[in-house]
matplotlib code that plots the C-alpha trace (Angstrom):
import matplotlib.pyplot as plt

x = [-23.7, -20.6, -19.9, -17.9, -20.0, -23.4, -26.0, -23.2, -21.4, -23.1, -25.6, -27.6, -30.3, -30.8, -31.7, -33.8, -35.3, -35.8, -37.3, -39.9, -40.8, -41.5, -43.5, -46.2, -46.2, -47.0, -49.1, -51.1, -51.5, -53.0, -55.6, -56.9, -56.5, -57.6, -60.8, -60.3, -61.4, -64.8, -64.7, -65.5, -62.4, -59.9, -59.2, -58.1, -56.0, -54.6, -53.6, -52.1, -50.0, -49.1, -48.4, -46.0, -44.1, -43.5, -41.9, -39.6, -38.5, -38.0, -35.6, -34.0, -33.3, -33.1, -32.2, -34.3, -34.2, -31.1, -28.4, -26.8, -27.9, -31.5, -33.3, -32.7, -33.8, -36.6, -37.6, -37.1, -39.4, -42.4, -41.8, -41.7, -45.3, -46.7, -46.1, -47.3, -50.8, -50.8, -50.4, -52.8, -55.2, -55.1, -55.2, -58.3, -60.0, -59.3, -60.6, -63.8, -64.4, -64.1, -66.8, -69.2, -68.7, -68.2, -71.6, -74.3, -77.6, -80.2, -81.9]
y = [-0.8, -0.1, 3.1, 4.6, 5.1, 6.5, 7.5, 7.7, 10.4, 12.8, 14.8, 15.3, 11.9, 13.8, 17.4, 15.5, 13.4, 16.8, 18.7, 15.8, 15.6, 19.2, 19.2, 16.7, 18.2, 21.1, 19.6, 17.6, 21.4, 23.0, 20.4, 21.0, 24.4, 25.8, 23.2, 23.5, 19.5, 17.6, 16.1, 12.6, 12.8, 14.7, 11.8, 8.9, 12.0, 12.9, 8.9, 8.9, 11.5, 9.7, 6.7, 8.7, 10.6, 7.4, 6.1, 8.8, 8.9, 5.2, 5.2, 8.4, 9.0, 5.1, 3.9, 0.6, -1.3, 0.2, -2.2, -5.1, -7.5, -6.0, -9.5, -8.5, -5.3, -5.7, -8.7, -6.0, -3.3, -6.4, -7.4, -3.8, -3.0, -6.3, -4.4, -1.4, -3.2, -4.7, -1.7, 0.5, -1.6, -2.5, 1.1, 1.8, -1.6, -0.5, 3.2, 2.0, -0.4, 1.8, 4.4, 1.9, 0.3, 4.3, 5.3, 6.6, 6.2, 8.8, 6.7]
z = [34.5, 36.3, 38.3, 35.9, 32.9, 32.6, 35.0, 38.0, 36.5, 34.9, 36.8, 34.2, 34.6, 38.1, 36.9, 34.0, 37.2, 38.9, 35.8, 35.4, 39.3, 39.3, 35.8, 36.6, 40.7, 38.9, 36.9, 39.5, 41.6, 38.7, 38.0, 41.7, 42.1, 38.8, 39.3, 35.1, 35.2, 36.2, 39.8, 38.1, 35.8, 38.6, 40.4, 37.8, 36.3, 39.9, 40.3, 36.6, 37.3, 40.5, 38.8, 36.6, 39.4, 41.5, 37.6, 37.1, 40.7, 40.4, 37.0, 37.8, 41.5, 42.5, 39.5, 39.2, 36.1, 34.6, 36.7, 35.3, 37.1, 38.8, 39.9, 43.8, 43.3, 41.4, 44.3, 47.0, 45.3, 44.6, 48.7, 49.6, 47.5, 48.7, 52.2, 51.7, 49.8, 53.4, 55.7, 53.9, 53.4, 56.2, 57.3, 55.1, 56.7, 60.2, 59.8, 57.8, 60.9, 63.4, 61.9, 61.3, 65.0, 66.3, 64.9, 67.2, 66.7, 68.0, 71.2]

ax = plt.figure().add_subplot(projection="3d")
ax.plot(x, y, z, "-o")
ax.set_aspect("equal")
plt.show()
């Protein structure tokens, strides 16, 4: 897609972008502040509506998947969550780690 048709300029796949974001973060609030939902079921909700947020803001703010030729980009975005698997899990392995080895044990 070249810069001077579609998504570059109009405004309007950025307000649509911005409409959505605020929809399902509004969304996502309500569920844990109205407590309206069982614990058990709040959190595979919570990460579905993550799931979508991270979408929209993906194809509407950086505009992945809508370029003509989006091989690079789309080899960037695997490297850059192969990454991030890394540094929180590794994260999560570090902290889990430390409070087993930080325990006390009455003596």
């Amino acid at each position: 897609m070249d810069m001077h048709h579609g998504w570059y300029v109009s405004v309007r796949p950025l307000f649509i972008g911005l409409i959505a974001s605020l929809i399902l973060l509004a969304a996502a609030f309500l569920m844990v502040f109205v407590k309206g939902i069982e614990h058990v079921f709040l959190y595979p909700a919570l990460f579905g509506l993550a799931l979508v947020q991270s979408l929209v803001q993906l194809i509407f703010f950086m505009h992945l998947g809508i370029e003509s030729k989006p091989r690079w980009n789309l080899i960037t975005f695997l490297f850059l969550i192969f990454v991030l698997i890394i540094v929180v899990g590794g994260s999560i392995w570090i902290m889990q780690n430390m409070n087993y080895n930080m325990m006390y044990e009455n003596v």
